[in-house]
C-alpha positions in Angstrom: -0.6 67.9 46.8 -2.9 70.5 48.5 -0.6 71.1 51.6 1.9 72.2 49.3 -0.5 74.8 47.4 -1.8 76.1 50.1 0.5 78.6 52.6 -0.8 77.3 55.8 0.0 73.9 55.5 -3.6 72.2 56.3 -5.8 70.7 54.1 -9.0 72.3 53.2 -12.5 70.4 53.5 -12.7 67.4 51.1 -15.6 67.7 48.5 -15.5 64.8 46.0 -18.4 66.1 43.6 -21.0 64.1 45.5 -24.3 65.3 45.5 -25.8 66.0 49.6 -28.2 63.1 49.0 -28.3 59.8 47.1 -30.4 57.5 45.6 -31.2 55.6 48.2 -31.9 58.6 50.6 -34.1 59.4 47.9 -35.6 56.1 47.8 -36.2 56.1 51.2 -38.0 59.4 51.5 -39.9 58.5 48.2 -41.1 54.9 50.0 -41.8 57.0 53.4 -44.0 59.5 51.8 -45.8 56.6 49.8 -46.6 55.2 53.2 -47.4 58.2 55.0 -50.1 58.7 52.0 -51.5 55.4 52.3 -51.7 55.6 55.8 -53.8 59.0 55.6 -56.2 57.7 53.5 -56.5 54.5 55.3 -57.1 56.2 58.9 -59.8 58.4 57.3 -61.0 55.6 55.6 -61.8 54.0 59.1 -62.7 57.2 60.5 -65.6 57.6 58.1 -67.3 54.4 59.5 -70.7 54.7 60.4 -72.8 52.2 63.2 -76.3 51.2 62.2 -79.2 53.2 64.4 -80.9 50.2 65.1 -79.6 47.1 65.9 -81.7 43.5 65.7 -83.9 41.8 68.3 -84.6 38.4 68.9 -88.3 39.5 69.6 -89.0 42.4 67.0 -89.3 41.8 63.1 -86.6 41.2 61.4 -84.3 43.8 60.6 -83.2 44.3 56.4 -80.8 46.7 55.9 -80.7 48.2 52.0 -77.4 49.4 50.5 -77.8 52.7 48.9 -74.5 54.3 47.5 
């Protein structure tokens, strides 16, 4: 029917009410931002890793290490 309404004789763009994204686009970016998050934290998580100063010796004392938060 739209040829016949319009004067030129082509038909215009077709727009059937359907929004630019759906829910799985949505999904999708949701899950990649998730990600992306987790993976932030986790690589400054393993950047924050610190080495001992002194490491132990076969001939020395032993070494005890205390955990202090």
């Amino acid at each position: 029917m739209q040829p016949y309404m319009d004067s030129t004789g082509k038909f215009a763009d077709a727009f059937d009410c359907v929004g630019f994204t759906t829910v799985p686009i949505w999904s999708g970016l949701m899950v990649t931002f998730i990600m992306l998050i987790g993976l932030g934290i986790s690589i400054s998580m393993i950047l924050d890793i610190k080495t001992m100063d002194r490491f132990e010796n076969n001939r020395s004392k032993q070494l005890t290490i205390t955990v202090s938060e």
